[in-house]
C-alpha positions as CSV (number, residue, x, y, z in Angstrom):
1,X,0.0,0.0,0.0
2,X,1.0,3.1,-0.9
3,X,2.3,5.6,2.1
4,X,1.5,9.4,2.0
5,X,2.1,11.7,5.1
6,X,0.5,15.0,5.7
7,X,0.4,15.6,9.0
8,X,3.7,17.8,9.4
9,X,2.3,20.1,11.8
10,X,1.8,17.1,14.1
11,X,5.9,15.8,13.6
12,X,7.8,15.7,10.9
13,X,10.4,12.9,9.9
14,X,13.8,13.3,10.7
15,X,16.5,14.0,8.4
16,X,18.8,11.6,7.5
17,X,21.5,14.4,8.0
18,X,20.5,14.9,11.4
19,X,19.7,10.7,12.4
20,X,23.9,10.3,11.2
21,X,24.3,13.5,13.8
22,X,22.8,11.8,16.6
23,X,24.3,8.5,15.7
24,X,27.4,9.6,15.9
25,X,26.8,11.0,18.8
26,X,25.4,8.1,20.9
27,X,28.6,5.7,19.9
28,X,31.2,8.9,20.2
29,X,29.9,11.3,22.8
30,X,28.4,9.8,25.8
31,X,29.9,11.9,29.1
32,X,27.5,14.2,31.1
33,X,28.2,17.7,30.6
34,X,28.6,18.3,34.0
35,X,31.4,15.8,34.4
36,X,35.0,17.9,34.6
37,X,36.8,15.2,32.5
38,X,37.7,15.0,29.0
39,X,34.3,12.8,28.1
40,X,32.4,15.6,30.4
41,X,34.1,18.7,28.8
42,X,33.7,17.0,25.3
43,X,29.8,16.9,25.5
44,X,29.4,20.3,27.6
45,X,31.4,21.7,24.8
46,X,29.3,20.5,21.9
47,X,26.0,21.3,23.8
48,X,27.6,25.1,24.1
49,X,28.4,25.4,20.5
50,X,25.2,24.0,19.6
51,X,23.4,26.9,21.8
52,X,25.7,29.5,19.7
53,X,24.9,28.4,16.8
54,X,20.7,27.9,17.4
55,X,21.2,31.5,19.1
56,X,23.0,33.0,16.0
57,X,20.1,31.6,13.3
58,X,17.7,34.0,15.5
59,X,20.3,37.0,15.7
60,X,20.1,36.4,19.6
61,X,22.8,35.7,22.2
62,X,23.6,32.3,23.7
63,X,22.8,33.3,27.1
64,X,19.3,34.0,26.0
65,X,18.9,30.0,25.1
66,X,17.4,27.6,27.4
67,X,16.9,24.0,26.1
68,X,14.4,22.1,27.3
69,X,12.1,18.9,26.5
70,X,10.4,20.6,23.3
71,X,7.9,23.3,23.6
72,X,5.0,22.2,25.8
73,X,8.0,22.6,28.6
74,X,9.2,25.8,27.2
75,X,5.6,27.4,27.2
76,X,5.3,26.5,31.1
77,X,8.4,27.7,32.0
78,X,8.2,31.1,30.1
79,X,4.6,31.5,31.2
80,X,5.5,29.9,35.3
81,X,8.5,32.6,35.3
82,X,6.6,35.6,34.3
83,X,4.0,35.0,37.4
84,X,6.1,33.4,40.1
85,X,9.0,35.6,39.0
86,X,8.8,38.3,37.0
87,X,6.1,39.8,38.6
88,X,3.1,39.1,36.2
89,X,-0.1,40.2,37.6
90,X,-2.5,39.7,34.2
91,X,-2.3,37.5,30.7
92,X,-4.1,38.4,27.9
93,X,-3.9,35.4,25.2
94,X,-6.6,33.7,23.2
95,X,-9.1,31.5,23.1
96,X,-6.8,29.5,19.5
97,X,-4.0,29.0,21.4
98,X,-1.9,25.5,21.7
99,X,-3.2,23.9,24.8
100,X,0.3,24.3,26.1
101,X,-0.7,27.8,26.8
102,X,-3.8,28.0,27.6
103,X,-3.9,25.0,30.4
104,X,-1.0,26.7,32.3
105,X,-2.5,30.4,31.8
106,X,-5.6,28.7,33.4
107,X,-3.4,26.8,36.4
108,X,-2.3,30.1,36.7
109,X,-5.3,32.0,36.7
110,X,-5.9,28.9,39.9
111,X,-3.2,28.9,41.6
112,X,-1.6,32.5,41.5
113,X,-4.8,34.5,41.6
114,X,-3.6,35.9,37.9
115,X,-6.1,38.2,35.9
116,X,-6.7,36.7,32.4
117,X,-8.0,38.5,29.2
118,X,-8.9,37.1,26.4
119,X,-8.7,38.9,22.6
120,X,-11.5,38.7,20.5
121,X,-10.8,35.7,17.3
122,X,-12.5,37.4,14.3
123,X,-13.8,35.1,12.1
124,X,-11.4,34.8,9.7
125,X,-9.1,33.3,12.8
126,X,-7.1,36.3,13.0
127,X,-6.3,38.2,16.1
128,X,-8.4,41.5,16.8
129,X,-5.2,44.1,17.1
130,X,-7.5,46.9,18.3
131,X,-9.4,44.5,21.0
132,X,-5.7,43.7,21.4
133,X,-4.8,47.8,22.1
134,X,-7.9,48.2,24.0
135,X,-7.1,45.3,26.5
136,X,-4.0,46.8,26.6
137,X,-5.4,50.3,27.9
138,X,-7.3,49.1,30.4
139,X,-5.4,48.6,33.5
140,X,-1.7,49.4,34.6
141,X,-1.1,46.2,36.0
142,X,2.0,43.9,35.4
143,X,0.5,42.2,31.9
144,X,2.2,39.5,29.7
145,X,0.9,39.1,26.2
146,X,0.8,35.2,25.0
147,X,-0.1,35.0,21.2
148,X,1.2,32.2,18.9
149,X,2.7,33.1,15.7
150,X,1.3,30.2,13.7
151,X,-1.8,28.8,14.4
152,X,-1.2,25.1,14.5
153,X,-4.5,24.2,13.5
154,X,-5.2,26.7,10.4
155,X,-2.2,27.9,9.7
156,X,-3.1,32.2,10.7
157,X,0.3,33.9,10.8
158,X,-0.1,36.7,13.2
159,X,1.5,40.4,13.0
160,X,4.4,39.9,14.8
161,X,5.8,43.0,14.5
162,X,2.3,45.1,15.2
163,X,1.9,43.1,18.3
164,X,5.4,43.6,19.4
165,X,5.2,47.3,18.7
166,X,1.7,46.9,21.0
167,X,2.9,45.8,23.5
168,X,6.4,48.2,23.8
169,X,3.8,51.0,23.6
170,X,1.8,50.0,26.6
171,X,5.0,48.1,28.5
172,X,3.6,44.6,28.2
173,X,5.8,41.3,27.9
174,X,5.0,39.1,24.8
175,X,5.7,35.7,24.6
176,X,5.2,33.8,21.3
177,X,4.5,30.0,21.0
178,X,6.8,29.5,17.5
179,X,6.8,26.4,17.7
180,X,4.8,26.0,13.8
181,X,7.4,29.0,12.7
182,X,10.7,28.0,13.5
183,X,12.0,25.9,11.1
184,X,9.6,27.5,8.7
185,X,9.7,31.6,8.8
186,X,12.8,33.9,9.8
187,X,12.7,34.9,13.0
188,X,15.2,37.4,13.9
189,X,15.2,38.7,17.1
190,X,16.7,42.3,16.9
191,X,14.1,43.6,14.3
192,X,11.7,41.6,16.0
193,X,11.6,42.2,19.6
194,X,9.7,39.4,21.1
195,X,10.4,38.8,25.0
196,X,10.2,34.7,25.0
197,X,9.8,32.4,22.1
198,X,9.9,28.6,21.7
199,X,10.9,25.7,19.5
200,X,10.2,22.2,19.2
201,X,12.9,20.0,16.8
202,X,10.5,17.7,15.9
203,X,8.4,20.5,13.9
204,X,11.2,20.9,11.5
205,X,12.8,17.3,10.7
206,X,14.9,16.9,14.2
207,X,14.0,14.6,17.7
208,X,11.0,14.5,19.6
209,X,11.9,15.5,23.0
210,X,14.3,18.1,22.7
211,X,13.6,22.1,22.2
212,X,14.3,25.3,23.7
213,X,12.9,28.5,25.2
214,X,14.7,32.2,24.1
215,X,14.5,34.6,27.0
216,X,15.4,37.9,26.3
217,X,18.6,39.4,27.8
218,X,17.9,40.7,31.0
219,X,15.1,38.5,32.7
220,X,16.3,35.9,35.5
221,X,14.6,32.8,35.2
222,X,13.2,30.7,38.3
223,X,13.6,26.7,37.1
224,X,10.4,24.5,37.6
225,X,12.4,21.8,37.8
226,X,15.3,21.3,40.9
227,X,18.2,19.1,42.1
228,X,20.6,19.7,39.3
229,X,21.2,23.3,38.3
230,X,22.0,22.7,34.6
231,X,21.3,25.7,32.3
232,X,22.6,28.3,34.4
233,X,20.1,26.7,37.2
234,X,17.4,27.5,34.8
235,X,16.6,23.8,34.1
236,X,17.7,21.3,36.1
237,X,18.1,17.9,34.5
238,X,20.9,15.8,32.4
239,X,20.8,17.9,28.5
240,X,19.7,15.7,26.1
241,X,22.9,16.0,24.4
242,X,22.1,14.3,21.3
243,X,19.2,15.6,21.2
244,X,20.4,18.8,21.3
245,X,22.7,18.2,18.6
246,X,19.8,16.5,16.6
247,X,17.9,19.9,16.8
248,X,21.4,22.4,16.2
249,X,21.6,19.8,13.1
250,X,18.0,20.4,11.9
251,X,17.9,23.8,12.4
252,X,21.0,24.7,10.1
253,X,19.7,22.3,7.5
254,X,16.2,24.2,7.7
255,X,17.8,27.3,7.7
256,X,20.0,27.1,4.2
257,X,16.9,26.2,2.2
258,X,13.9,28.3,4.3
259,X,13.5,30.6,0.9
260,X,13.3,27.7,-1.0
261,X,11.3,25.5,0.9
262,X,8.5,27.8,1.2
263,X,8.3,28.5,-2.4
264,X,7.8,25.0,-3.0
265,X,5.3,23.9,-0.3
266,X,3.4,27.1,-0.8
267,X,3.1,26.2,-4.5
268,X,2.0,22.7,-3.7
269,X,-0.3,23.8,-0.9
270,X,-1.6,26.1,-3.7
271,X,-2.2,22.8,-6.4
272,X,-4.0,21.0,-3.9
273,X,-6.5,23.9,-3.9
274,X,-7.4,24.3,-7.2
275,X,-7.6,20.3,-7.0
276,X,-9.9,20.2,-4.3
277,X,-12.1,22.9,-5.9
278,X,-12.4,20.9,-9.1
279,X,-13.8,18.0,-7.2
280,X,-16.4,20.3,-5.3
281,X,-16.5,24.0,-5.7
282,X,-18.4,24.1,-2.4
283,X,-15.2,22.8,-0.2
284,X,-13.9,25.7,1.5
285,X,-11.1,26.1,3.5
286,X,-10.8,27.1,7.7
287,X,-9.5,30.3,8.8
288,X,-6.6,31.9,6.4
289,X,-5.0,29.0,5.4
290,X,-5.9,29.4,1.9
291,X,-3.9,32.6,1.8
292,X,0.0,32.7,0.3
293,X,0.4,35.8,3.4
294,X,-1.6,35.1,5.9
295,X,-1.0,31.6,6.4
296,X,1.8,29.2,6.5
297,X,3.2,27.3,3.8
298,X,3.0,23.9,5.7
299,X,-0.9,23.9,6.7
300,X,-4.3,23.9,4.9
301,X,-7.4,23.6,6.6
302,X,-10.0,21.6,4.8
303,X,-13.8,22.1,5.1
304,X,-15.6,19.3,3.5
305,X,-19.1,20.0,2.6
306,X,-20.2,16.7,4.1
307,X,-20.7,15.0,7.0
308,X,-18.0,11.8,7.2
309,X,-17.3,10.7,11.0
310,X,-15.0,7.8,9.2
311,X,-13.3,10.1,7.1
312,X,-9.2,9.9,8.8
313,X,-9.9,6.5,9.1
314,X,-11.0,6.0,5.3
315,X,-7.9,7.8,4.3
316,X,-5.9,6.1,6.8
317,X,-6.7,2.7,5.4
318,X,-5.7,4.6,1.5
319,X,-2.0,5.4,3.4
320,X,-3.0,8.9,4.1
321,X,-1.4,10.0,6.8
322,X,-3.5,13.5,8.2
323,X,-5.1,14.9,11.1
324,X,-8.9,16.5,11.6
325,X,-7.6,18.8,14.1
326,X,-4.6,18.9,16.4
327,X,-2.4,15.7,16.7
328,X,-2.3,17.1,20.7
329,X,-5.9,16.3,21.1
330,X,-6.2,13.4,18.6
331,X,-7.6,11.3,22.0
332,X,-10.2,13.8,22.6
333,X,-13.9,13.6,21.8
334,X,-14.6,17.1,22.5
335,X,-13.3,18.4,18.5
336,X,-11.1,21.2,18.1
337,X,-11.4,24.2,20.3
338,X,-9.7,26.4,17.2
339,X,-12.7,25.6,14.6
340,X,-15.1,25.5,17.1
341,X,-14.0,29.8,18.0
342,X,-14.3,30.5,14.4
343,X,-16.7,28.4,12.3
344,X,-19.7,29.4,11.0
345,X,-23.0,28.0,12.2
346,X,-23.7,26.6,8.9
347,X,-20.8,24.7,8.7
348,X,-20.8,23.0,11.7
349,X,-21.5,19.9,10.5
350,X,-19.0,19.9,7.9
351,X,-16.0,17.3,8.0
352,X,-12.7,19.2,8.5
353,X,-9.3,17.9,7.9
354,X,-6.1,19.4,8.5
355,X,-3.5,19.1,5.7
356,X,0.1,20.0,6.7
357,X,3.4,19.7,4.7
358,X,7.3,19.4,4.6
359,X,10.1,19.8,1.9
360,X,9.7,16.3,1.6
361,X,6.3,16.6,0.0
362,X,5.5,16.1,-3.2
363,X,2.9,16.8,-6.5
364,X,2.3,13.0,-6.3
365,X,1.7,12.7,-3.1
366,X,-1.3,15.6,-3.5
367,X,-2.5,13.3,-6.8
368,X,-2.5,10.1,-4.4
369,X,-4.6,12.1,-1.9
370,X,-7.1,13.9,-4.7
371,X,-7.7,10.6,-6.2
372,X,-8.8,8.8,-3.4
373,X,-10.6,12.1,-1.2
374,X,-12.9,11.6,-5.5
375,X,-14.2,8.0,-3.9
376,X,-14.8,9.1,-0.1
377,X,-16.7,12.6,-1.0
């Protein structure tokens, strides 16, 4: 049977480059980095380079990089340190956020006695910037902004720079989950001035269980984890050193051919709509992802005029690798909390699938998918 994945926003597969990395690695470089002999010093040293090199890519210092266990960790700790430590006293996010932000805001909210905002989704899935502004006015309390850059459900790039801007005017902290940009987009942190950030590897061809979070110069950081003091005694554990050289790996490789990549997957993404639309003009498509700016490359949104509980599992019997919401919540029965902001009534009982693609997608992977999505619609 044929094999087709599109489900790149839920992992991707590694690179071969990076698998000889890590190989290499295992068999060559197995001291702790906290070890002061030469098999200690050997790994500490590549884990350092590593951070130099991941901070260069993003035009940021490597004091500013904290790796951690991929970016569900990074989000609590960013969003943990901003209450406990720096002070936070109110968190406007949204109601489309990864659940990695929006559980802790609401632990948080429990357990800290934290104000939280939401902004106003508009129904295209963007982010209301003058609810945003407003919000922003309303109280002088200590406020942290947390807004995604890419939706991981449909794809809605948001203004980084307009909410960065935003929140300098009104002295607010912005963190960005990037986990569905990195990889992906250019992210350079001195033209763009976000406060915290994070990554995953496995989002663009490295590990699973290996990321980082970016703090900007200047904050202290109080770990969640104790009893070790790695990372400057921001995260306490062993590094995940080849890991952590899986991810520098992936992140160079992703980096040389960003320009290109994107060119390609947005002109796939952009064949795959015109083929759906031949099979039924009525199909539309969730949020922006339809759109070359407004939307990522590496998603598309699917809204299936029909009604086909058995649909994933139709394709997944075809080889078709995909995923009707996020891969996060694939054991939930409650459907996805994005499309369920935004839809419109009328579509509600449409079948949605989520599309998602890599640089190692290809035209006949999209004519696999087209020919069999003719027999299931």
């Amino acid at each position: 049977m044929k094999k087709i994945y599109l489900d790149n926003a839920a992992t991707t597969p590694i690179a071969k480059e990076v698998i000889d990395v890590m190989q290499e690695s295992m068999s060559e470089n197995f001291g702790n980095p906290s070890s002061t002999h030469q098999f200690g010093r050997k790994a500490k040293n590549l884990v350092e380079t590593a951070r130099k090199n991941i901070a260069n890519l993003l035009n940021a210092s490597a004091a500013e990089i904290i790796f951690t266990a991929g970016g569900t960790e990074a989000d609590n700790l960013i969003l943990h340190n901003a209450v406990t430590n720096l002070g936070v006293k109110r968190i406007i996010t949204s109601k489309i956020e990864h659940h990695a932000v929006l559980h802790t805001v609401a632990f948080l909210k429990d357990t800290c006695n934290i104000e939280v905002d939401f902004v106003n989704v508009l129904p295209s899935g963007d982010i209301s910037l003058e609810h945003l502004e407003d919000l922003l006015k309303k109280t002088n309390k200590k406020t942290l902004v947390s807004l995604m850059y890419i939706n991981n459900e449909i794809g809605n790039i948001l203004p980084l720079k307009q909410v960065c801007d935003l929140c300098n005017t009104y002295n607010a902290l912005f963190h960005s989950d990037t986990v569905q940009a990195v990889g992906h987009y250019t992210i350079n942190l001195q033209e763009t001035p976000i406060d915290f950030m994070v990554a995953s590897a496995h989002k663009f061809h490295g590990p699973k269980g290996v990321g980082f979070a970016y703090f900007k110069k200047g904050f202290g950081i109080q770990p969640m984890f104790h009893g070790g003091d790695q990372e400057k005694g921001a995260r306490s554990s062993t590094e995940n050193v080849h890991g952590i050289l899986g991810m520098e790996k992936a992140f160079v490789l992703a980096s040389n051919t960003l320009e290109k990549d994107k060119l390609t997957m947005n002109s796939l993404k952009h064949y795959f709509i015109d083929q759906l639309l031949a099979i039924n003009s009525s199909i539309s498509f969730n949020g922006q992802s339809a759109s070359n700016e407004n939307s990522s490359c590496t998603i598309l949104n699917v809204s299936l005029p029909v009604k086909n509980e058995l649909l994933l599992f139709n394709l997944d019997l075809y080889g078709i690798a995909v995923s009707g919401g996020s891969a996060c919540q694939s054991g939930s029965s409650t459907g996805s909390h994005v499309l369920s902001e935004i839809t419109n009534p009328e579509k509600e009982g449409y079948t949605s699938v989520r599309f998602s693609f890599s640089r190692y997608s290809s035209k006949e992977d999209i004519d696999y998918v087209i020919k069999q999505l003719k027999k299931l619609i």
